[in-house]
N, C-alpha and C positions, 0 to 999 in steps of 0.2 A: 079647739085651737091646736096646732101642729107647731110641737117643739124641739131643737134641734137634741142631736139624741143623747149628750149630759145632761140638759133639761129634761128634759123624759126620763132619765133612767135616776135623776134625785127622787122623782114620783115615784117611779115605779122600787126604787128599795124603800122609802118612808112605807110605801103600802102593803109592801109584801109582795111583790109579783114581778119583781127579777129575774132575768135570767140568772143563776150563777155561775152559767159559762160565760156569759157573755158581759155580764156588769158583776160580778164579783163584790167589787167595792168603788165606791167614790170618796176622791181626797182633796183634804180641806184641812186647815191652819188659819188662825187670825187674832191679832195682836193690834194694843193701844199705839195710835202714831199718833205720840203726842209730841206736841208742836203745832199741828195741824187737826186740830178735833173741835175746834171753837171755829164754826161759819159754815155755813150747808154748801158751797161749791169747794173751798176749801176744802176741806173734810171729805166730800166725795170723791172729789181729784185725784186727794193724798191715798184713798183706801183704793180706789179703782188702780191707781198704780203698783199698790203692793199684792194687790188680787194676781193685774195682768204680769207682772216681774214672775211671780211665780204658776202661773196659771192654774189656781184650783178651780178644781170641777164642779163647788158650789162652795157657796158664800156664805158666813155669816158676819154679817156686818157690827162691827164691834164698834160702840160708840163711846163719847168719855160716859164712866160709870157711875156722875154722878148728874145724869142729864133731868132723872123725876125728881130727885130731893131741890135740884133748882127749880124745876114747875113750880114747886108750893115752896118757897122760900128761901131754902138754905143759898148761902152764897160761896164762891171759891175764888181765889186768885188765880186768873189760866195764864198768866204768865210764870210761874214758879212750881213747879210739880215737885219739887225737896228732891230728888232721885227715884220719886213713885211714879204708879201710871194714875192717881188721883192730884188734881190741883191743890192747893192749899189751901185751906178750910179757910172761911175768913167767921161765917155764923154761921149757926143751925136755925132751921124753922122751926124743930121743937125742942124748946130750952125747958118747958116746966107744961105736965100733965092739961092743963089747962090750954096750950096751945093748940090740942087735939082738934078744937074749935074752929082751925080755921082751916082746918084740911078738908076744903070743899072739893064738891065735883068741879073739873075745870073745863072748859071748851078749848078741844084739843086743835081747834083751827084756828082761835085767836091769841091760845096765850105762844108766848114768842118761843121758848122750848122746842114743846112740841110739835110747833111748825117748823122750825129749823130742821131737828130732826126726822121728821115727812120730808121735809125739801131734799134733806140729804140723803136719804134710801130712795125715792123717787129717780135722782140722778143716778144715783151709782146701777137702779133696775135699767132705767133707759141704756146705759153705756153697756153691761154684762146680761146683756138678751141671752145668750147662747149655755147659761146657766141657769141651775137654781139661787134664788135670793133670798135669802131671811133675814129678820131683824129683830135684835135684843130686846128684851121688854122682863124687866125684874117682877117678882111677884108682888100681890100688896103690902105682904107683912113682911118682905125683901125691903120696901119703899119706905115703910114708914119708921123700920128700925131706921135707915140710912138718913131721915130727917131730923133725927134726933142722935147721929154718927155712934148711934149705938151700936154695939158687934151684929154682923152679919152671922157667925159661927164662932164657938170656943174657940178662947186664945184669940181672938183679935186682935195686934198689936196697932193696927193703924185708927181704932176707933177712940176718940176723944169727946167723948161725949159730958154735956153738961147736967145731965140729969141721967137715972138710971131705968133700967126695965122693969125695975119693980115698981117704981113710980109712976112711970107712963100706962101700965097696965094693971091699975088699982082700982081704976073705973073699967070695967070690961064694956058693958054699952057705948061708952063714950068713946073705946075704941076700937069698938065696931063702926059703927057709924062713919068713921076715919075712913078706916079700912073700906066699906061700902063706897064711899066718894073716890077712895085712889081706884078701886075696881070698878068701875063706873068709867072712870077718867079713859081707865089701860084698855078696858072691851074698847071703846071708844075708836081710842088711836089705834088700836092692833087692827081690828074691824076696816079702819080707811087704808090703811098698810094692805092689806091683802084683799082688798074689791078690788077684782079686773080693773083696766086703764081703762075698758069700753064705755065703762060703769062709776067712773070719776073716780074711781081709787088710782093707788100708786104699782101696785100689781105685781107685788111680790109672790114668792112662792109658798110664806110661811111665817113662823115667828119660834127663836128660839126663846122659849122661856124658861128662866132662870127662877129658880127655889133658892139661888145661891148655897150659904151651908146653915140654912134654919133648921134642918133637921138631923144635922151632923153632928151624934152621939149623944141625942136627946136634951140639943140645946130645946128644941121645942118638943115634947113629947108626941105619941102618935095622937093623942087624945087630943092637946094643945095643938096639934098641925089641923086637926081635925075640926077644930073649934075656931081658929085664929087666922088659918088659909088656904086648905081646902074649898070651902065654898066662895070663896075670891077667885082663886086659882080655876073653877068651874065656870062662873061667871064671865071671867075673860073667853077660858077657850069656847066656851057655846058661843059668844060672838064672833070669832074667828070662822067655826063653822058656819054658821049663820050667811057671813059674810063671801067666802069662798069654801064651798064645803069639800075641794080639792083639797087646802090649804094644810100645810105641814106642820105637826107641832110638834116640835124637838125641844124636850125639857132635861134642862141641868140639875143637876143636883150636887153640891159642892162639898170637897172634902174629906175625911175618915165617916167611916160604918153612916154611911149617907141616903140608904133605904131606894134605892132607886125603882122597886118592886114595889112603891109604894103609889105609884105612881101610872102605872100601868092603863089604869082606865081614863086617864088623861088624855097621855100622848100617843104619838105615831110611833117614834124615836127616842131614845132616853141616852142623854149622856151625862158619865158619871169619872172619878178618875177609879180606872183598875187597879190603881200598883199601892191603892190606899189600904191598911188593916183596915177588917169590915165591909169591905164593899167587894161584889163576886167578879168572879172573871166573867171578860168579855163573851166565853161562849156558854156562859150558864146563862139559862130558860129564865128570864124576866117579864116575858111579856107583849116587850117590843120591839124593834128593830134597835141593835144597840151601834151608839158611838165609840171608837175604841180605837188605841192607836199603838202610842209613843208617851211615855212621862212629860209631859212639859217642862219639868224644870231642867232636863235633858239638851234644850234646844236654848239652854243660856246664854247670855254676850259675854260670859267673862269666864273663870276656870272652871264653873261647876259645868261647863258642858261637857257633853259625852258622845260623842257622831256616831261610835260604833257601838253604844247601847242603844243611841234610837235606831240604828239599821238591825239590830237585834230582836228588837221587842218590836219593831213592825213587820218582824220578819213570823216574830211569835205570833201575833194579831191574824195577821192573815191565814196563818196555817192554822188556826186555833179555829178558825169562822168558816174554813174549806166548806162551799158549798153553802153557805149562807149569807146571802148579800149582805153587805153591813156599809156605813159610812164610818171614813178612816183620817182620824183625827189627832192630835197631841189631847191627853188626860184634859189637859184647862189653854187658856188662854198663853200663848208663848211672849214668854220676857220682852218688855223692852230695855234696851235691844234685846234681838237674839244671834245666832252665828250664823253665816248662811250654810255654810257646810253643813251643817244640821238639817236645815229648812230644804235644802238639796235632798236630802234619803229619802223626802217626802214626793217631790217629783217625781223618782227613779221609780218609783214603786206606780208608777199611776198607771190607770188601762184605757180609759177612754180620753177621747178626743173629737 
């Protein structure tokens, strides 16, 4: 297939075989538009207009963040987000150790979620042809803390959880077996996400997948990552491959001292925030083609922005990466709101078109 050449040149830096005269870097930003994140035309509408407003050079489609914990139960109120980019909790699907039971494999065509979500990446692929598209997909043991609003990473202040970690993982088989049905579920829908359109898939380019901050300063150890999501984490990306062996895997890893070296024989691309203690600059040897940008909380809607620290530190990024292709991004997901004058340094700085 023949694609137009910011399509081609997302490929060609995920792979390694950039020019760096010529494609240097490709830039991207993307943020919760919430208001509009409940209903798959809706939601495409709303994100395809803040892609085309600012025109990046690839996507990653950022969905509400609590789209798997509702597949297996948990509920939220979307009309009231408190001032966050998550709705308001109304239950969890895992209240007590025992609930672990009902975290079955799901069929990602029929339960209503996951299809919304297909429908909604689907659209926004058909409308932004002339880019790369990728879509969020949390890890398993990302999913199943989030069922039970357990922390994602130390210091969690938004998780309210009704049972604890030590509870939920007192039976270790019992949640594995969880964990195997939610990675079961995610190869599933990643897998129909990135089959060619020719091929009845949706026909994206890829899947950013999210470690979030499980491993950020040994909230899970290496051994515990090792034992708990690792072989999840595996499971999904061989379907991916499987399914499009082009197919891009760009994984986050969230947070302070966040191992993103850890991760290497995973992915294609690895993004991490740089300006965190613990975690290396963008132009140290990790692996694999790295994310790197701007601080995120840089590109705030209220006084903590800074427009002439992100034109600073993008200015650092690039010259730091000279000659190594890289994709060029804010550390994490930018505030809602954010400032445009901010989200502007991002443009100025762009090469392809």
């Amino acid at each position: 297939m023949t694609y137009t050449a910011r399509r081609q040149a997302f490929y060609d830096i995920a792979h390694g075989t950039a020019d760096p005269e010529k494609t240097p870097y490709l830039v991207a930003a993307w943020q919760h538009i919430v208001g509009h994140e409940y209903g798959a035309e809706e939601f495409a509408t709303a994100y395809v207009d803040f892609v085309k407003k600012w025109d990046w050079d690839w996507v990653k489609i950022n969905p509400r963040a609590v789209y798997y914990s509702e597949a297996w139960g948990s509920t939220y109120d979307p009309e009231h987000y408190d001032g966050y980019v998550i709705p308001r909790k109304v239950s969890d699907a895992l209240q007590h150790p025992e609930d672990l039971d009902h975290i079955v494999r799901l069929s990602v065509e029929d339960e209503n979620t996951f299809h919304e979500s297909y429908e909604a990446a689907k659209l926004i692929r058909e409308q932004l042809q002339d880019r790369g598209v990728i879509q969020t997909v949390f890890s398993p043991l990302s999913v199943l803390l989030q069922l039970g609003d357990l922390p994602l990473y130390p210091g969690d202040e938004y998780a309210t959880p009704t049972t604890t970690r030590e509870e939920v993982f007192s039976d270790p088989a019992r949640v594995k077996t969880a964990l195997q049905n939610i990675a079961e579920t995610l190869a599933d829908y990643a897998a129909r996400l990135d089959t060619p359109v020719e091929q009845g898939g949706a026909g994206l380019d890829g899947i950013f997948y999210a470690v979030t901050g499980t491993v950020s300063h040994g909230f899970f150890t290496r051994e515990q990552y090792n034992e708990y999501s690792k072989p999840y984490d595996e499971l999904i990306i061989r379907a991916i491959r499987e399914a499009n062996p082009d197919a891009v895997v760009l994984l986050h890893t969230c947070r302070e001292d966040s191992h993103p070296d850890w991760f290497a024989d995973l992915a294609d691309v690895i993004h991490w925030d740089q300006f965190l203690p613990g975690n290396p600059q963008v132009d140290e040897h990790i692996g694999a083609v790295p994310v790197g940008g701007a601080n995120f909380t840089k590109f705030a809607g209220d006084d903590r922005v800074d427009v002439e620290g992100v034109r600073e530190q993008l200015a650092e990024t690039i010259a730091a990466r000279q000659g190594h292709p890289f994709l060029l991004a804010p550390s994490c997901t930018v505030p809602t709101p954010a400032t445009d004058a901010a989200l502007e340094e991002l443009t100025k700085v762009q090469r392809v078109k």
